[in-house]
N, CA, C and O atoms as a GROMACS GRO file, in nm:
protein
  188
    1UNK      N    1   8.229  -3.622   0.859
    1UNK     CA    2   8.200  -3.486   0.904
    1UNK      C    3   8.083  -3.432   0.822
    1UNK      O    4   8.080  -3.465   0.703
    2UNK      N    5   7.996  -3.362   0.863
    2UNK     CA    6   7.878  -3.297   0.841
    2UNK      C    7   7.908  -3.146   0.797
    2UNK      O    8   7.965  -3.063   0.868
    3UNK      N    9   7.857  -3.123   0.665
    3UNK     CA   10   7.900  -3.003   0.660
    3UNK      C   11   7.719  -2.908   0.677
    3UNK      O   12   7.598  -2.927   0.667
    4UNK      N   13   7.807  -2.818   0.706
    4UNK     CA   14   7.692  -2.729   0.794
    4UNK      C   15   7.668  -2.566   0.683
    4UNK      O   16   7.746  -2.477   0.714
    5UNK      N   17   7.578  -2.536   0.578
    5UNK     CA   18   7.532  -2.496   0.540
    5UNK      C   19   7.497  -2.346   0.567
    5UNK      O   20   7.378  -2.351   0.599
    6UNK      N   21   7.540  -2.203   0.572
    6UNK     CA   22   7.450  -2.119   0.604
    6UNK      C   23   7.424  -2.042   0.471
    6UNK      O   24   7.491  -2.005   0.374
    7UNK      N   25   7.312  -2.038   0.507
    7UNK     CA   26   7.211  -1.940   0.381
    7UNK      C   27   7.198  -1.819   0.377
    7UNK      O   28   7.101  -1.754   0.417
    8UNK      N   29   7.342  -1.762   0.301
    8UNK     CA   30   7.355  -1.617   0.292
    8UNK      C   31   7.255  -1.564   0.214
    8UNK      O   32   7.216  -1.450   0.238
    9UNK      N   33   7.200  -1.636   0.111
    9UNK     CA   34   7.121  -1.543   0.023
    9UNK      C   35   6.982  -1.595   0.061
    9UNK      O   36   6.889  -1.549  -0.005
   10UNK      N   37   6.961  -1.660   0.130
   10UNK     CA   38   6.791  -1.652   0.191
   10UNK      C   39   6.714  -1.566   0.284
   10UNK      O   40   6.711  -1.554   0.406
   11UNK      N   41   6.646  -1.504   0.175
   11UNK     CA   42   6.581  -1.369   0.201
   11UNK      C   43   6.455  -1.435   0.314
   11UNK      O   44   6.367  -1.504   0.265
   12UNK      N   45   6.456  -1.406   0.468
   12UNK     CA   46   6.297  -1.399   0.521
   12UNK      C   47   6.184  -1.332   0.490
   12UNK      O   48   6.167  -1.212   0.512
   13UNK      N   49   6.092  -1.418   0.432
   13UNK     CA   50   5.973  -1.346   0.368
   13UNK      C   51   5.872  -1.431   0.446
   13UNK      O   52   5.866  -1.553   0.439
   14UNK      N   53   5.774  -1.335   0.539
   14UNK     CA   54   5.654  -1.353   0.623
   14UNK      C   55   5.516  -1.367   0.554
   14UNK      O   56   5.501  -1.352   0.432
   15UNK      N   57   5.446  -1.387   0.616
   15UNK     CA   58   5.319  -1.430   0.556
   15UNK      C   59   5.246  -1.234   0.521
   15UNK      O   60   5.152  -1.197   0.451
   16UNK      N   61   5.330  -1.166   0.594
   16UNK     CA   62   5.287  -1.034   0.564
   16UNK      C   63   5.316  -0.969   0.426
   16UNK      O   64   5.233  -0.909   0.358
   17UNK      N   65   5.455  -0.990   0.392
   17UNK     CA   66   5.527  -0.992   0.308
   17UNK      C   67   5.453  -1.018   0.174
   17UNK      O   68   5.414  -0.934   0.093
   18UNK      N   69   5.443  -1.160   0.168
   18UNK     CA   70   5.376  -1.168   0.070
   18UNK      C   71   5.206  -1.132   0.038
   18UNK      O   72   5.144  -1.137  -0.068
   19UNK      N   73   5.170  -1.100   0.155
   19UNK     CA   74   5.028  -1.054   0.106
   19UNK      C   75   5.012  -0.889   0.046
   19UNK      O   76   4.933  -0.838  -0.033
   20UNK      N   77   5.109  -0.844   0.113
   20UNK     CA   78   5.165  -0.702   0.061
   20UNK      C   79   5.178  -0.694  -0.099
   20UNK      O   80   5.136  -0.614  -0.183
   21UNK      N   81   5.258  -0.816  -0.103
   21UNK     CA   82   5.306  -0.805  -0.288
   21UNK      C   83   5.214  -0.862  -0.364
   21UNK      O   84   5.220  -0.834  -0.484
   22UNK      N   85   5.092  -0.966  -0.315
   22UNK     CA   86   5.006  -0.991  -0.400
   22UNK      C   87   4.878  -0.880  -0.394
   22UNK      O   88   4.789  -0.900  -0.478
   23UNK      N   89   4.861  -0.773  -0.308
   23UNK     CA   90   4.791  -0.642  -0.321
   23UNK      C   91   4.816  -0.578  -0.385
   23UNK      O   92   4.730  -0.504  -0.432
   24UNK      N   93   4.995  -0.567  -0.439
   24UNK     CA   94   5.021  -0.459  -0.508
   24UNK      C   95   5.012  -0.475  -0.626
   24UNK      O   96   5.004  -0.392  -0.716
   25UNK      N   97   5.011  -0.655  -0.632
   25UNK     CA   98   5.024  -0.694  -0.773
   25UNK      C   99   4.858  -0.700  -0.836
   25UNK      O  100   4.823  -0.716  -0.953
   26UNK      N  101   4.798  -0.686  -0.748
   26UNK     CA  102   4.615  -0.700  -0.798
   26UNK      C  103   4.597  -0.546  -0.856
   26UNK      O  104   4.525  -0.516  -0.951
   27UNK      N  105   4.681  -0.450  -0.775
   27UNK     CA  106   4.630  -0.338  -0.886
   27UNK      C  107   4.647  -0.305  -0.978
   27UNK      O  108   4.604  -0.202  -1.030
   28UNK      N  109   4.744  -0.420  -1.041
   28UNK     CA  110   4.773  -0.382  -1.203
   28UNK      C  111   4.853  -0.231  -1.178
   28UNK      O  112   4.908  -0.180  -1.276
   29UNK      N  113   4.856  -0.196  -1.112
   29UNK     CA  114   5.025  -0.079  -1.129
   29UNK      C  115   5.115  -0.092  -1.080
   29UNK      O  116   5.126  -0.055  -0.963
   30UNK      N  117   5.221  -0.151  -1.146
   30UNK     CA  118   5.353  -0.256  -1.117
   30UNK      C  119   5.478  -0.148  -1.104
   30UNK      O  120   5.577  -0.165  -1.033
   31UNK      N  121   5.446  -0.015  -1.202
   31UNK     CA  122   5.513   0.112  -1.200
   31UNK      C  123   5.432   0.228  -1.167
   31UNK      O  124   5.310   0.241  -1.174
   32UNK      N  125   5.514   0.304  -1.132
   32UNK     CA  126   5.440   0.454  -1.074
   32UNK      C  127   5.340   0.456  -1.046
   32UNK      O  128   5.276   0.542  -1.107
   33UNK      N  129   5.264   0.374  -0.946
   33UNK     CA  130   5.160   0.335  -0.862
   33UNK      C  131   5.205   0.401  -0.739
   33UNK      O  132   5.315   0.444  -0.702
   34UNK      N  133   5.054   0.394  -0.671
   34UNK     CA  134   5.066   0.435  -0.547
   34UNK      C  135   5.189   0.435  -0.420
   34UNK      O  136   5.230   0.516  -0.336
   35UNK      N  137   5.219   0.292  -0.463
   35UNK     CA  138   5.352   0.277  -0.337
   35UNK      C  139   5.454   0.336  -0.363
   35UNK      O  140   5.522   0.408  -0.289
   36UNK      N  141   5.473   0.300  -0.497
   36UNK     CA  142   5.632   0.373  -0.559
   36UNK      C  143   5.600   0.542  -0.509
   36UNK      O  144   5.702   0.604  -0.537
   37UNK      N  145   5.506   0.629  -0.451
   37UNK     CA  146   5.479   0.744  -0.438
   37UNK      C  147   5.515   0.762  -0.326
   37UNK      O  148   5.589   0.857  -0.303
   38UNK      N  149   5.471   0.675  -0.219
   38UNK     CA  150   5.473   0.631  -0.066
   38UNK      C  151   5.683   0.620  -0.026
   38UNK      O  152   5.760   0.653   0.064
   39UNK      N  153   5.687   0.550  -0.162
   39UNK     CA  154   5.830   0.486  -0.101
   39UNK      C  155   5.910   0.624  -0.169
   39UNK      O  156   6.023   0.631  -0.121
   40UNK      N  157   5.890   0.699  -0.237
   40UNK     CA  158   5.959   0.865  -0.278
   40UNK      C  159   5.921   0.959  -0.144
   40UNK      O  160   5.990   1.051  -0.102
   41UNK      N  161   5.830   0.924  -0.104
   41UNK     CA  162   5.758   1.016   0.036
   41UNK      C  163   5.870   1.000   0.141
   41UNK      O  164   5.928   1.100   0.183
   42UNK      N  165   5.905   0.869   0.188
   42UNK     CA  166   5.972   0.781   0.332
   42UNK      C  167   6.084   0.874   0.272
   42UNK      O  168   6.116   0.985   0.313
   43UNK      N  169   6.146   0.790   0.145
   43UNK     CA  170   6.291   0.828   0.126
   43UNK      C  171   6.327   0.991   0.130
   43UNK      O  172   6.420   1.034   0.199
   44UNK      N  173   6.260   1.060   0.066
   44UNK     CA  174   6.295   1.190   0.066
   44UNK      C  175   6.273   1.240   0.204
   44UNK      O  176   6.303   1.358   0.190
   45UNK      N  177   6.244   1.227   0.309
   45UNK     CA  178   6.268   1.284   0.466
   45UNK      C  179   6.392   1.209   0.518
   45UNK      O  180   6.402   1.214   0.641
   46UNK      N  181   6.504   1.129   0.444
   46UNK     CA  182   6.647   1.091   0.515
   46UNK      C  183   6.716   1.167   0.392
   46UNK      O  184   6.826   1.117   0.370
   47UNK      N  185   6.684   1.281   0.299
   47UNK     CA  186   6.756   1.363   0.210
   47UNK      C  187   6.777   1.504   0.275
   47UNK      O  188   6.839   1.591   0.214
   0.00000   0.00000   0.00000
């Protein structure tokens, strides 16, 4: 018998994905950078 594998913890990450995180990572602001501002913006309109 074949045992059959599912991959609960494998996260899908797109070719978008990662070009996203190597942009964010070129600006050298890893904290309280621009996005982290963006992502306080989104979240605070479901408060």
């Amino acid at each position: 018998m074949t045992e059959v594998m599912i991959p609960l913890g494998r996260p899908e990450i797109c070719e978008e994905d990662i070009s996203e995180a190597v942009r964010v990572l070129r600006t050298g602001m890893l904290v309280q950078g621009i996005e982290l501002q963006n992502l306080e913006k989104v979240v605070s309109n479901f408060s």
